[in-house]
N, C-alpha and C positions, 0 to 999 in steps of 0.2 A: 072468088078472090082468095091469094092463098092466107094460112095466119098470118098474124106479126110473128105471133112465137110459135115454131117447132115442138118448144117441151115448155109444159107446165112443171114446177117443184112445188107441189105443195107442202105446209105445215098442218097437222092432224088437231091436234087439239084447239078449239076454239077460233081454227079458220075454217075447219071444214065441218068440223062436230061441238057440240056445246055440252062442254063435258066439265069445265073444270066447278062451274056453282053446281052439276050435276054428280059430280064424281071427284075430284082433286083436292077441291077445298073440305070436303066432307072428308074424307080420308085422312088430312092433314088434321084437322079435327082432335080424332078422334087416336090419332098418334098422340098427341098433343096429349090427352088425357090419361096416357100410359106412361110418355117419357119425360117428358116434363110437367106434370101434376100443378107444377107450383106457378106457373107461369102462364099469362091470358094469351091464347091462339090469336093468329092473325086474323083479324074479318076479310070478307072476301076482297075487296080494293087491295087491302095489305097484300096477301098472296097472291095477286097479279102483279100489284108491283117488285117481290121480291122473286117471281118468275124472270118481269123483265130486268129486274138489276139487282144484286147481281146475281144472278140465277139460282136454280134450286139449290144445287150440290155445293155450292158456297153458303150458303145461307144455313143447309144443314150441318153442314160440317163446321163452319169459322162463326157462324151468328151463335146458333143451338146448338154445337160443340159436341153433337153426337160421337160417342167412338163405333166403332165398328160393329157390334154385336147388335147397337142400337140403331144402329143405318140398316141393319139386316133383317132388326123388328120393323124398323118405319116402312120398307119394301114390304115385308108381310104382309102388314093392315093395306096399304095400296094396293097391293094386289089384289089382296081381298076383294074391294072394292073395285078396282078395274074388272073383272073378273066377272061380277055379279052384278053389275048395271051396265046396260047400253047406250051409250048417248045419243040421239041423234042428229043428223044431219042438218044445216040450217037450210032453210027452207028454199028451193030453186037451187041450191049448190050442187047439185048431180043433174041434175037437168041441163046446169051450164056445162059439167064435164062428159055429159050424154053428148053435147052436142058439138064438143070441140072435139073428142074424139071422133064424130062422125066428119069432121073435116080434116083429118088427120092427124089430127097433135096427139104426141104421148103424154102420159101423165105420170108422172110420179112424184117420190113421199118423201118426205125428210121432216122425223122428229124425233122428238122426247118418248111418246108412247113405244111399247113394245111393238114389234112388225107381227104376231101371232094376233095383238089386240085388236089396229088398225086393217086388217084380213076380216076380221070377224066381224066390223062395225059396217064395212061396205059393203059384206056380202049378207048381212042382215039386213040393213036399210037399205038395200039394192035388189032386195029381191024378186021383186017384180020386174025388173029392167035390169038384170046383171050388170054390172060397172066394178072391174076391179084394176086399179094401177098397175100399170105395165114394170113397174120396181118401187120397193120399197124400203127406205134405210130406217131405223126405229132404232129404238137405245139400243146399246150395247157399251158395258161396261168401259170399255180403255176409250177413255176422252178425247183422245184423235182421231178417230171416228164418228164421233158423233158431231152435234150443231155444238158449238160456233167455228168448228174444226171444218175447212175444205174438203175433207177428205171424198166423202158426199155427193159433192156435186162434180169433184172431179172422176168418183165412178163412172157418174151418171155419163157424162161428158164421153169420157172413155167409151163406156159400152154403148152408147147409141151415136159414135161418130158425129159431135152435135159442137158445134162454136159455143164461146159463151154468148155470144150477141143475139142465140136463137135460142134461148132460154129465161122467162120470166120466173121467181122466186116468190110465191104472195106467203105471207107470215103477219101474226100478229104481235112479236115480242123483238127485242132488241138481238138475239142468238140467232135467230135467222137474217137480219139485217148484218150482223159480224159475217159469220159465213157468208155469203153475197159477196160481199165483197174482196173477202178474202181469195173468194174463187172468180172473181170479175164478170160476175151474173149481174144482169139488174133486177131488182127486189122492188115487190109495190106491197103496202100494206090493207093486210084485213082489218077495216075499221067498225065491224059488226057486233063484236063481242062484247065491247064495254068500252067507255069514253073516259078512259080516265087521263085528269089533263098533262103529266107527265109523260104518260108516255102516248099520246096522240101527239104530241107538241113534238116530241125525239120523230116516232115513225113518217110524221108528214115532213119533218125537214131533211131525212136521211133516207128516203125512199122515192121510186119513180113517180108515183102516185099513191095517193091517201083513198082507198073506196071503205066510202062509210055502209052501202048496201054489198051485198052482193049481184044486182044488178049495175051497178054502177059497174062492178068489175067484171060483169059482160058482156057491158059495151064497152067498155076498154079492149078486151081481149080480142073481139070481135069485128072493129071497127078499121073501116080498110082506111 
């Protein structure tokens, strides 16, 4: 039977790796501790919820008011930190892209993490079974390019001669959900990472599907 979809878009962080109680939030931390000393960090719900609304670079810049030198220190410690820990995989999420690839779907990436980080996380936890995305878009400074900007999926679209109608978007934050739509993809969300009720409440009313497992989302993908 052929897919439903042609091309998967994945989201990196916390759909396909469990990184941010592992890596993000720890990082934020630990910023937190240098540049605003006087002020209690967000617990980790808080920094999921200020992922999904309104996103990072708002939040650092218009909440925490960082200037420039200090958005260039908060990069530093994250870095750090993306750099020196690997997250892994959740569990059967490459086995599902093992096996859609092996039916012909592309796969490719659209997120917040660096494309040098997201490289390195699948060819680590892939190594016994190589599995690496056939493209991948990862931050990059000028905000037109990146999520919740089109720009993304209109590459993608482009360079694989692909409809939107043959391309599924899974994401677990409201910046993949904007992009989606903005490029007229349909978006289902990752409901595996954390339940928290604002934004499962947003992702299930503004998405194709809500998969709370990752099996759920491969028998969605899957099912003729």
């Amino acid at each position: 039977m052929p897919l439903k979809y042609k091309c998967l878009i994945l989201d990196h962080d916390d759909t396909a790796v469990d990184s941010t109680s592992f890596i993000h939030h720890p990082a934020h931390i630990e910023a937190m501790k240098i540049l605003r000393p006087g002020l209690v960090p967000l617990d980790l719900q808080g920094w999921f919820l200020k992922n999904f609304d309104p996103g990072i670079m708002p939040y650092l810049t218009e909440e925490l008011n960082l200037n420039n030198n200090e958005l260039e220190e908060e990069f530093n410690i994250w870095r750090s930190y993306t750099s020196s820990r690997i997250p892994h995989f959740y569990p059967g999420f490459l086995e599902v892209l093992h096996r859609y690839r092996k039916e012909g779907g592309l796969v490719a990436v659209v997120s917040h993490s660096q494309e040098d980080l997201i490289r390195r996380d699948y060819k680590h936890n892939s190594a016994s079974a190589p599995l690496m995305p056939d493209i991948i878009h990862g931050w990059v400074d000028d905000h037109s390019k990146r999520k919740p900007s089109p720009w993304p999926v209109q590459q993608i679209l482009a360079k694989f001669q692909l409809l939107p109608e043959e391309i599924l978007m899974i994401d677990d934050l409201k910046p993949g959900v904007q992009m989606s739509r903005a490029a007229g993809v349909a978006v289902a969300a990752a409901g595996w990472a954390h339940n928290i009720t604002e934004i499962r409440e947003f992702m299930t009313e503004n998405c194709l599907a809500y998969f709370k497992t990752v099996e759920d989302f491969a028998a969605f993908i899957f099912e003729s």
